[in-house]
N, C-alpha and C positions, 0 to 999 in steps of 0.2 A: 612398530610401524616406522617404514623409515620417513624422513623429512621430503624425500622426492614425491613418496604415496602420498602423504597429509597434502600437500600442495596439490597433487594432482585429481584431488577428492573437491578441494575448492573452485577449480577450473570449469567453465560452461564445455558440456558437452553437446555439439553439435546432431538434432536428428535431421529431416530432410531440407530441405528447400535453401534457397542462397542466402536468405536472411539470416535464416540460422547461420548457415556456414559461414557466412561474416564475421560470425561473432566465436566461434569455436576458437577454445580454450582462452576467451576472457578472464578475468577476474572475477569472482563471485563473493558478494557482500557478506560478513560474518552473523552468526546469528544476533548478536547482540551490537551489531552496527543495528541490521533491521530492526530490533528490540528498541533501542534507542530513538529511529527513523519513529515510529509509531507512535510512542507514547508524545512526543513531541508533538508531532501529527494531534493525535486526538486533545493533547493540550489545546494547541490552536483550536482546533474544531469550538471545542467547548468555549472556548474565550468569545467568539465567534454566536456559538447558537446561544450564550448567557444572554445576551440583551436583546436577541430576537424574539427570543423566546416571552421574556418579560415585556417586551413591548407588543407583541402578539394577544401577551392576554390581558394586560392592559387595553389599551387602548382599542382593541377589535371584540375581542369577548368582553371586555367590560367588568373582569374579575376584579372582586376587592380584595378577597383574600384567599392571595396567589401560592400555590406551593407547588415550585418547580423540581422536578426530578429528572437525571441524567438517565436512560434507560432505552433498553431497543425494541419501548414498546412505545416507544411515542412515536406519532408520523414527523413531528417535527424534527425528533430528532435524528430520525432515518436520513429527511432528506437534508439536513445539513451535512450529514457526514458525509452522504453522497457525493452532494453538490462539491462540497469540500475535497475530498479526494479525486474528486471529476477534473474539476477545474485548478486544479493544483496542476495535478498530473500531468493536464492539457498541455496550460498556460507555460508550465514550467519543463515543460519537455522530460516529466518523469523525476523533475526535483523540487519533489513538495517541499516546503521549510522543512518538513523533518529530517529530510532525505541530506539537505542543504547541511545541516548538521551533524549528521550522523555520517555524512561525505559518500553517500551509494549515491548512484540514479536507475531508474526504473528502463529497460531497454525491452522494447519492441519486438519480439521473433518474426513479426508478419510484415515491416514497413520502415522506415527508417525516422521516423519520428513516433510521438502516441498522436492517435487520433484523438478524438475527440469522446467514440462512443466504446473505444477498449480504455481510455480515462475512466468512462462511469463504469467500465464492467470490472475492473481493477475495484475500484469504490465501492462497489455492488458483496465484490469477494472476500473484503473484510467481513462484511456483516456473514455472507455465507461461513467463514472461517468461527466465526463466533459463534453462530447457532451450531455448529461441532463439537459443541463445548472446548473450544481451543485445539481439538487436534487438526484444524483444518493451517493453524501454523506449526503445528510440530511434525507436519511433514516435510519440514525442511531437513529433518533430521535424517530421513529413509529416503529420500529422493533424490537422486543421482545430479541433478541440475538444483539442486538446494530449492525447488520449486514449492510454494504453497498453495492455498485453495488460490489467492486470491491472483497469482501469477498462473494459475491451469488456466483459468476461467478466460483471463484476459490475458493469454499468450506474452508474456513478458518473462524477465528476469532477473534481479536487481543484483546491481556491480557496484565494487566497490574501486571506487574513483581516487583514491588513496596512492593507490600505486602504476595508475594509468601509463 
């Protein structure tokens, strides 16, 4: 394969509407930049839902002996990842700390900033991506626009800012 193909495989491909077409033939994040983005991501998170979670059952249920588990059967921790990704994504215009590190940002197909409520559907697509048992990010692999569950869901597509 030549080096034009492989380049031109990492490039966003434009379908219809101007927003798109803004963005056609961007730069497109590596898998293990996102790889990266994530686990940082959920680092945070968890740093985050550790002492909520402990003072949650402390102090409101009134447990003595507490035993916390990280799992995506808790409501709690649903909605921190959420809220987390929601408002990462918001606040930071699509550069959660992970993303911050990992040097991608998260880009809009539908508006020129993230909203607010494609923030929590973004949020939302992780978790959908995990109850996939993970193929819902290994469709970065087969997808023309490097897209995943959680970038279908919430029309985005992550760039890598590296080479801007």
């Amino acid at each position: 394969m030549s080096p034009q193909s492989k380049a031109a495989r990492r490039r966003y491909h434009a379908h219809v509407g101007s927003r798109a077409e803004l963005l056609d033939g961007i730069l497109l994040a590596t898998f293990w930049q996102r790889l990266l983005g994530y686990c940082v991501d959920l680092l945070v998170a968890v740093i985050i839902w550790f002492p909520l979670e402990l003072s949650w059952r402390y102090f409101f249920l009134h447990e003595t002996n507490i035993h916390i588990v990280w799992d995506f059967h808790e409501a709690g921790n649903i909605v921190v990842m959420v809220l987390y990704w929601g408002l990462a994504n918001y606040f930071g215009n699509g550069r959660t700390p992970g993303k911050v590190v990992a040097r991608t940002q998260v880009l809009s197909l539908t508006s020129e900033r993230m909203g607010l409520w494609q923030s929590v559907e973004r949020g939302l697509g992780y978790g959908a991506a995990v109850l996939e048992l993970g193929l819902g990010f290994l469709q970065f692999f087969w997808d023309r626009n490097r897209m995943c569950a959680q970038d279908r869901l919430a029309e985005t597509i992550v760039i890598d800012v590296r080479k801007q």
